[in-house]
KESE-603468 format. One record per residue: residue number from 1; residue in one letter; z, x, y of N, C-alpha, C, O in turn. Coordinates in pm, 1 decimal, always signed. Each point is the difference from the previous one (the first is absolute). Example, Ala and Ser with C-alpha at 12.3 -4.5 7.8 and 13.67 -1.06 7.14 Angstrom:
% KESE-603468
+-----+---------+----------+----------+----------+----------+----------+----------+----------+----------+----------+----------+----------+----------+
: num : residuo :     n.pz :     n.px :     n.py :    ca.pz :    ca.px :    ca.py :     c.pz :     c.px :     c.py :     o.pz :     o.px :     o.py :
+-----+---------+----------+----------+----------+----------+----------+----------+----------+----------+----------+----------+----------+----------+
:   1 :       A :   +780.0 :  +1319.0 :   -569.0 :     +0.0 :    -89.0 :   +119.0 :     +0.0 :    +90.0 :   +120.0 :    +66.5 :   +103.6 :     -1.9 :
:   2 :       S :   -138.5 :   -138.6 :   +106.9 :     +6.0 :    +82.0 :   +119.0 :    +73.0 :    -77.0 :   +109.0 :    +16.9 :    +50.9 :   +110.8 :
+-----+---------+----------+----------+----------+----------+----------+----------+----------+----------+----------+----------+----------+----------+
END
This chain:
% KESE-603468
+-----+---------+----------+----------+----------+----------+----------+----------+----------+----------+----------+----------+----------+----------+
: num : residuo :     n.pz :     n.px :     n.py :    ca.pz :    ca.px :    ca.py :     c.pz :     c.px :     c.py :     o.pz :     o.px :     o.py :
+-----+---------+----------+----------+----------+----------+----------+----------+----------+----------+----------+----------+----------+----------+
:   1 :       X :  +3082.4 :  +3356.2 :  +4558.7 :    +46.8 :    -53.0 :   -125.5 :     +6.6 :   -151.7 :     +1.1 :    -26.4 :    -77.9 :    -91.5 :
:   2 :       X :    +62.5 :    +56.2 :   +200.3 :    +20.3 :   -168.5 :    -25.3 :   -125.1 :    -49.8 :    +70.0 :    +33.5 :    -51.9 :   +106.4 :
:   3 :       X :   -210.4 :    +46.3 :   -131.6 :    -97.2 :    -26.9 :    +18.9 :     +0.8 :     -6.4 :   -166.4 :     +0.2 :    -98.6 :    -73.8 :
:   4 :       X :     +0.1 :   +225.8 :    +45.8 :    -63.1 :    -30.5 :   -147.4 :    +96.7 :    -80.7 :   -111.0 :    -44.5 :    -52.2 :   -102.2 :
:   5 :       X :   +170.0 :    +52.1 :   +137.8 :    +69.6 :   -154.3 :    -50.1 :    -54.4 :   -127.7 :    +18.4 :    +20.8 :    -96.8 :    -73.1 :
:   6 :       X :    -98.6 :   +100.1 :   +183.5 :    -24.4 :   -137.7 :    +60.3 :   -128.7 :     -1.1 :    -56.3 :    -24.3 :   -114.3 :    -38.8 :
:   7 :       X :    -84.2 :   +204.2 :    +13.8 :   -122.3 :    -19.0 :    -50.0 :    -10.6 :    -15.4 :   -147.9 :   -100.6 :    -38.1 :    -59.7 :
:   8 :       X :   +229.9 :    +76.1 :     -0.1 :    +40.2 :    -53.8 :   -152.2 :    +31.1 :   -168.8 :     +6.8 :    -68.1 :    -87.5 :    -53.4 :
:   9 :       X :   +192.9 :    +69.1 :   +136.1 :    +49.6 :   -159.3 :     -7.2 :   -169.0 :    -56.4 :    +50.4 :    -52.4 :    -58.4 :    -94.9 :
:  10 :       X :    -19.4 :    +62.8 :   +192.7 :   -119.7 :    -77.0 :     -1.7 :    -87.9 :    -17.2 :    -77.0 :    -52.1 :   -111.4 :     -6.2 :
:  11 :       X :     -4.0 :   +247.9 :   -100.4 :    -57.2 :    +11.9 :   -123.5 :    +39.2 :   -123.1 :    -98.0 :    -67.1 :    -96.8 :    -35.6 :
:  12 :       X :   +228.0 :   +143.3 :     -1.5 :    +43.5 :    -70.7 :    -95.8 :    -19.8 :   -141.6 :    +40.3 :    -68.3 :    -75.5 :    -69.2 :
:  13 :       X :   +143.7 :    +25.2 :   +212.6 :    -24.4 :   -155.5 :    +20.7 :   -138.0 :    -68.6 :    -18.4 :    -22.9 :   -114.5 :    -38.9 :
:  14 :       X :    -55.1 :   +202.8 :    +72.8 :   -197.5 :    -49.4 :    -34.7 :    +21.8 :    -60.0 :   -134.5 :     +3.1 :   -115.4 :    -42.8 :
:  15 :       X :    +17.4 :   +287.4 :    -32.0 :     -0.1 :    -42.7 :   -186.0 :   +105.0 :    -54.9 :    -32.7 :    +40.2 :    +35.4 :   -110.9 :
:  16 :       X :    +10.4 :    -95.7 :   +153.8 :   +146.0 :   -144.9 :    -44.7 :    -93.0 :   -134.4 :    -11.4 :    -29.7 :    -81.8 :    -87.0 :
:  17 :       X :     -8.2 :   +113.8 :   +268.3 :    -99.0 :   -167.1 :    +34.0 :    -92.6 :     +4.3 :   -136.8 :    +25.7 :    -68.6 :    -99.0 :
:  18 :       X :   -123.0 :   +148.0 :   +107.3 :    -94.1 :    -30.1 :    -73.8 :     +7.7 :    -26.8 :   -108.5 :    -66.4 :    -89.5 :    -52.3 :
:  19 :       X :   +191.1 :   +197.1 :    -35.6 :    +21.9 :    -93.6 :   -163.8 :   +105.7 :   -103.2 :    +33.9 :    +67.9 :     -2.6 :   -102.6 :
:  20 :       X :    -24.8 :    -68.2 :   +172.4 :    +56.7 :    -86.6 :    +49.3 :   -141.1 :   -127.3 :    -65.4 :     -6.2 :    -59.1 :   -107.8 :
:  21 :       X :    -92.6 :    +56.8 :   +232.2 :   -134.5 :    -41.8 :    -10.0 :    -26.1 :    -31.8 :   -117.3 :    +22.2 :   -105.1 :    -60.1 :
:  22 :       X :    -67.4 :   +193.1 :    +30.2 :    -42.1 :    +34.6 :   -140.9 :    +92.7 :    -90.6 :   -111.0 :    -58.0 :   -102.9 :    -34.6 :
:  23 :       X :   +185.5 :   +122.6 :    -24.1 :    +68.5 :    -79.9 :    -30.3 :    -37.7 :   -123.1 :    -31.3 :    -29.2 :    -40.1 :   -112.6 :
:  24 :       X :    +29.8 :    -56.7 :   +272.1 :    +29.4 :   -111.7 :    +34.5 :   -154.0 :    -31.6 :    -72.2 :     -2.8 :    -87.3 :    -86.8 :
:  25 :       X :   -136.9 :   +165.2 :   +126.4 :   -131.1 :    -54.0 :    -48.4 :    +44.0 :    +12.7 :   -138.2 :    -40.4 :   -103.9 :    -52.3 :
:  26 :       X :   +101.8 :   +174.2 :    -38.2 :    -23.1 :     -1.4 :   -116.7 :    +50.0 :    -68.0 :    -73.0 :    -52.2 :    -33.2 :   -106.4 :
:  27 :       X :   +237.6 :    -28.1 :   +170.5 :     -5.2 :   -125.6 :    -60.5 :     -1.8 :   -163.5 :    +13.5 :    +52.3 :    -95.0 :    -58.3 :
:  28 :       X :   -165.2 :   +121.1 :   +196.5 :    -70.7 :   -136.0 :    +28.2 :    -68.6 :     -1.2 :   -105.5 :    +49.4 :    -69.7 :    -88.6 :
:  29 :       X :   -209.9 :   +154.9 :    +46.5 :    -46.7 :    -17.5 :   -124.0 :    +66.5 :    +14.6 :   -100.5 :    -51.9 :    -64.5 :    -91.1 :
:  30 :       X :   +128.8 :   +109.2 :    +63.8 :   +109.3 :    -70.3 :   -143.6 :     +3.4 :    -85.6 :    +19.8 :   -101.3 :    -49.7 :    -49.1 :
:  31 :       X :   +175.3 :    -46.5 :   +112.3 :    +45.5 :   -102.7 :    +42.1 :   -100.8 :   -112.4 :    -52.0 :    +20.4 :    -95.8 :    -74.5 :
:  32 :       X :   -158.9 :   +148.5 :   +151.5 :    -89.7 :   -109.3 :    +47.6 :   -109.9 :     -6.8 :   -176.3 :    -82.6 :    -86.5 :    -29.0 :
:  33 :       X :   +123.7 :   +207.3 :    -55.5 :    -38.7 :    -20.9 :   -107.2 :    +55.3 :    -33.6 :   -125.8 :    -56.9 :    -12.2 :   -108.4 :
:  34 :       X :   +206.5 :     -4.4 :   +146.3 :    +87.3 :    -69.0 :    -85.0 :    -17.1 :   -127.7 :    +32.1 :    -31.6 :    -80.2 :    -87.9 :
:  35 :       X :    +51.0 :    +37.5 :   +228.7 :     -8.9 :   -150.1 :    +12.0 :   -193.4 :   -123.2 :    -83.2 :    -25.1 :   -112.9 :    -42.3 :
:  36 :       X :    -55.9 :   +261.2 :    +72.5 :   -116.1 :    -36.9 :    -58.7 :     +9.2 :    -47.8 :   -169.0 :    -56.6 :    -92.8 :    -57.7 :
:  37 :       X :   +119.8 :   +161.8 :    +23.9 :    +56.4 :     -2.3 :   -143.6 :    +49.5 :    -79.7 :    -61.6 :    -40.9 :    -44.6 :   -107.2 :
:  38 :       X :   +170.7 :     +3.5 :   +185.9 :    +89.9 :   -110.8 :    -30.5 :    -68.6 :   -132.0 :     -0.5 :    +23.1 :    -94.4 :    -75.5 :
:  39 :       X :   -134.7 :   +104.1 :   +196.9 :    -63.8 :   -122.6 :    +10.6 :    -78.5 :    -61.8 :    -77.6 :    -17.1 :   -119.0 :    -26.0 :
:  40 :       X :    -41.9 :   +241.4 :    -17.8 :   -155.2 :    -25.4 :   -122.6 :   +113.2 :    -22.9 :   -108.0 :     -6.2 :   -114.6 :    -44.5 :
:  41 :       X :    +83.2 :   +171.9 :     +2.8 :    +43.7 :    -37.8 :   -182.7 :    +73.8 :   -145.7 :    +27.6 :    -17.2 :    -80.3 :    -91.7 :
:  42 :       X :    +93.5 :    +35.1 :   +198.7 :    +18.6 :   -102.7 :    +27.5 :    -85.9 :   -115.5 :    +12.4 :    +33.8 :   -109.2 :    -45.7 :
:  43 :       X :   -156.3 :   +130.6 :   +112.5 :   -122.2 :    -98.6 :    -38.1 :    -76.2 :    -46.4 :   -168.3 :    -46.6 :    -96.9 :    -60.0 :
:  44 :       X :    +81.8 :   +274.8 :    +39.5 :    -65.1 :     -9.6 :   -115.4 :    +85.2 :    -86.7 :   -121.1 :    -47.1 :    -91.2 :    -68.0 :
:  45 :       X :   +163.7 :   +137.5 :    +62.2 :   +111.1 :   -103.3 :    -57.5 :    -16.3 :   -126.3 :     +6.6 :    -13.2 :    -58.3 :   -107.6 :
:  46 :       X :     +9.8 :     -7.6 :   +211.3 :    -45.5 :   -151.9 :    +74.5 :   -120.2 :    -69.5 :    -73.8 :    -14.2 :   -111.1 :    -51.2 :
:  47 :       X :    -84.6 :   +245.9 :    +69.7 :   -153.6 :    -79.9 :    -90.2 :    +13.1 :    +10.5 :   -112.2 :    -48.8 :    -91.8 :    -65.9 :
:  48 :       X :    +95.9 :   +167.8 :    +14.1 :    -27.5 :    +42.0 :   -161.0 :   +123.6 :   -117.5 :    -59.7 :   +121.7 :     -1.3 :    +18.0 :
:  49 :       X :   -227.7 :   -109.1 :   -108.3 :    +80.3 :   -102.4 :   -103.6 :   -102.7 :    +12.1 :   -117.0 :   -122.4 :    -10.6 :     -7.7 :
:  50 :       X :   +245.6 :    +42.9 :    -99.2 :    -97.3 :     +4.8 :   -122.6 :    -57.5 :   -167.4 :    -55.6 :    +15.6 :   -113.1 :    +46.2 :
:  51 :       X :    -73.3 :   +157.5 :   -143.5 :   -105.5 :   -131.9 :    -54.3 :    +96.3 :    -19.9 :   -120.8 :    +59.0 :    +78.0 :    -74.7 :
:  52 :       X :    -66.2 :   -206.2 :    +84.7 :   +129.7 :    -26.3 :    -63.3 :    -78.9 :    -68.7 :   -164.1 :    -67.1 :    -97.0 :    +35.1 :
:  53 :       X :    +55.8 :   +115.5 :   -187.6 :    -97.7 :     +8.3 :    -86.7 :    -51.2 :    +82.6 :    -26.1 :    -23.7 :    +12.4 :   -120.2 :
:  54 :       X :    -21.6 :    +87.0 :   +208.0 :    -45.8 :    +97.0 :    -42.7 :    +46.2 :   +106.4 :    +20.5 :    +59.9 :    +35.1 :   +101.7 :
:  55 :       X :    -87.7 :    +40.8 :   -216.7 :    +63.1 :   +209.4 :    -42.0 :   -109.1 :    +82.8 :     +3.7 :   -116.9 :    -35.9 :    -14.6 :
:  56 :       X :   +137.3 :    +92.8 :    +24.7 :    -70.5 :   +194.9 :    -13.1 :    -19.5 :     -6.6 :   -129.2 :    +83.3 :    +21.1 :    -88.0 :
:  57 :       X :   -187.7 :    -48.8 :    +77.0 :    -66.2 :    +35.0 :   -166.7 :   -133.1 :    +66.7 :    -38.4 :   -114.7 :    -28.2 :    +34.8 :
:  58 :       X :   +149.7 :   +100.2 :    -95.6 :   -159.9 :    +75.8 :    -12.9 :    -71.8 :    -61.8 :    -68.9 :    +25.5 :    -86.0 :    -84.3 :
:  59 :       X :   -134.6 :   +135.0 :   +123.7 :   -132.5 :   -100.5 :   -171.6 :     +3.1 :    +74.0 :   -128.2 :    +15.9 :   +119.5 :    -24.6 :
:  60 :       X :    -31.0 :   -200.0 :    -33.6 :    +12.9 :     +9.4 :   -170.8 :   -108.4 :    +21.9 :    -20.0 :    -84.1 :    -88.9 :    +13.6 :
:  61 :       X :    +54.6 :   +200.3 :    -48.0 :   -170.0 :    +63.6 :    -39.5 :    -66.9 :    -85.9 :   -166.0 :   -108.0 :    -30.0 :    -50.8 :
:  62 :       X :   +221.1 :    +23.2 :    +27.7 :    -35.2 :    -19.9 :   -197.4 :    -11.3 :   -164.4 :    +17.2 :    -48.3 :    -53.1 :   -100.0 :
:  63 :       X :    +76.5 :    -20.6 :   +186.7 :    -35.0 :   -153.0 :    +19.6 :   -141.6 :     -3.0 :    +38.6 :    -70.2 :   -100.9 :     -7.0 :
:  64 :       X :    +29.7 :   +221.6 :    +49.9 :   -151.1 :    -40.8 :   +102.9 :    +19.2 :    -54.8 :    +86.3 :   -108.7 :    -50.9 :    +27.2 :
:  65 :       X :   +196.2 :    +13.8 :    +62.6 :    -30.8 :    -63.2 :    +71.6 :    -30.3 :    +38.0 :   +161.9 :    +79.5 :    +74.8 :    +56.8 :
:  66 :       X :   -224.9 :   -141.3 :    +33.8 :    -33.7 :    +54.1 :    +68.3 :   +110.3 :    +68.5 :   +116.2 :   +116.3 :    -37.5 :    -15.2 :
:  67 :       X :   -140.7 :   +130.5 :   +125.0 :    +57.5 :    +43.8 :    +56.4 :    -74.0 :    +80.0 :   +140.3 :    -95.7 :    +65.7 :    -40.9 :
:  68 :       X :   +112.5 :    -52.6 :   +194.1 :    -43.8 :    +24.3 :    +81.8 :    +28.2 :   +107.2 :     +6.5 :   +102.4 :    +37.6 :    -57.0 :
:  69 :       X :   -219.4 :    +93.4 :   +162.0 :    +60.6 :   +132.8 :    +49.5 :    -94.9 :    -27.8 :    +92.4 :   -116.7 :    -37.5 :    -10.6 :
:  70 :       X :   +220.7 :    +74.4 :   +148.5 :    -57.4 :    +61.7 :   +105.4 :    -14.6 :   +150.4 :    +39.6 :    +94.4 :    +71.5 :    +33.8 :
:  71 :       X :   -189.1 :    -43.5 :    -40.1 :    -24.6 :   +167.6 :    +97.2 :    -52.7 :    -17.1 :    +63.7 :    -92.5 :    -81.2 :     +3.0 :
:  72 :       X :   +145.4 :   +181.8 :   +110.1 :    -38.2 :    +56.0 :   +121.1 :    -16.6 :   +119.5 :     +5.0 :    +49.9 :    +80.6 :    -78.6 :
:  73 :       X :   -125.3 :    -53.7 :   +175.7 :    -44.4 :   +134.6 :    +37.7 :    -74.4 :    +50.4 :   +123.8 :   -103.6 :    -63.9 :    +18.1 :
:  74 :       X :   +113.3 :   +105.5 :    +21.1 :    -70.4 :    +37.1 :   +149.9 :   -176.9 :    +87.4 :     +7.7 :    -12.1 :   +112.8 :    -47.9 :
:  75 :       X :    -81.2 :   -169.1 :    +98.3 :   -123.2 :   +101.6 :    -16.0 :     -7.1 :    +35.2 :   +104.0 :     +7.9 :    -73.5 :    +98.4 :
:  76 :       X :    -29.3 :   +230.9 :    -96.3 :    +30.0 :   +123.9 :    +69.4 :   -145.4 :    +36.2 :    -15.4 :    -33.7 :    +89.3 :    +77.8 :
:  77 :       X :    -51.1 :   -128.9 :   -147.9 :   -135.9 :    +33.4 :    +27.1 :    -47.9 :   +148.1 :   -128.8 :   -108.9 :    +55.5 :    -15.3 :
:  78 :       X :   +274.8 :    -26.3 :    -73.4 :    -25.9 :   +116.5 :    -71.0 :     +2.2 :    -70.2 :   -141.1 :    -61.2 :    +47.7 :    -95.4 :
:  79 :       X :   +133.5 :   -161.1 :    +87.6 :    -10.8 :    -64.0 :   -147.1 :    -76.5 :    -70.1 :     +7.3 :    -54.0 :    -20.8 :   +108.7 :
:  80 :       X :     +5.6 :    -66.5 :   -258.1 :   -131.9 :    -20.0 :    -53.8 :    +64.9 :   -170.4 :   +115.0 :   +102.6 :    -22.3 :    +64.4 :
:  81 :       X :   -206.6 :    -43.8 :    -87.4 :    +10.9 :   -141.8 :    +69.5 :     -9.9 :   -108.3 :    -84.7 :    -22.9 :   -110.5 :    +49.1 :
:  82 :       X :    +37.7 :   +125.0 :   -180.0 :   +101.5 :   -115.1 :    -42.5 :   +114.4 :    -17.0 :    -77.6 :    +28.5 :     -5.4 :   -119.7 :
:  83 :       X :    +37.8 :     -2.5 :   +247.3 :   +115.0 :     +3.6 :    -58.8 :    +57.2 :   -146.6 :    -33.5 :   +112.4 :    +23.6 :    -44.3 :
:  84 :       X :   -125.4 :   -116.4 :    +43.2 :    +39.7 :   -134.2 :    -46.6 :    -53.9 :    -10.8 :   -149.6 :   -112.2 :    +34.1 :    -37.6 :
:  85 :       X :   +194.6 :    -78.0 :    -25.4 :    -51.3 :    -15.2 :   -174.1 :     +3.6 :   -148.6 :    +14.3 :    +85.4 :    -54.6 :    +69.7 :
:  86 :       X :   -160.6 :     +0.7 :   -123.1 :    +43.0 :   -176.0 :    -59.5 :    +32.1 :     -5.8 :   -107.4 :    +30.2 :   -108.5 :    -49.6 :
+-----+---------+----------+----------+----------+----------+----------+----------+----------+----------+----------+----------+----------+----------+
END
C-alpha cells in the first residue's frame, strides 16, 4: 500500500512541475507581448503630430475639381494585366 501512495505523490509532483513550467512559459509570453505593445503605441504616440491647417475633407464632386486614386492590386497571373488606369 504505501508503494502505490508513493507512485501517486511522484505522478502528481511530475504534473505540478510541469504545469508549474508551463505557467511560468505562458506568462513570459504574455508578458513579453504586452510589453511589445506598450512599446509600439508608445512610439506610435511620439510620431504621430497632426498637420496643423489642415482637415479631413472630402472632394466636392459638383466643383470639378481634380482629384487622385490609387489602386493596387496584386498579379497572380489569373487577372487580366492591366490593371493601372491613368
Amino acid at each position: 500500500m504505501r508503494t502505490e501512495k508513493r507512485k501517486r505523490k511522484k505522478k502528481r509532483k511530475g504534473l505540478k512541475i510541469f504545469l508549474l513550467v508551463l505557467l511560468v512559459i505562458i506568462l513570459l509570453i504574455v508578458g513579453y507581448l504586452g510589453f511589445a505593445y506598450w512599446k509600439t503605441t508608445s512610439t506610435f504616440n511620439k510620431i504621430h503630430t497632426p498637420i496643423s491647417g489642415k482637415e479631413n475633407t472630402g472632394v466636392a464632386l459638383d466643383k470639378k475639381q481634380p482629384f487622385s486614386v490609387l489602386i493596387l492590386g496584386s498579379m497572380n497571373g489569373k487577372a487580366t494585366k492591366d490593371v493601372l488606369i491613368h
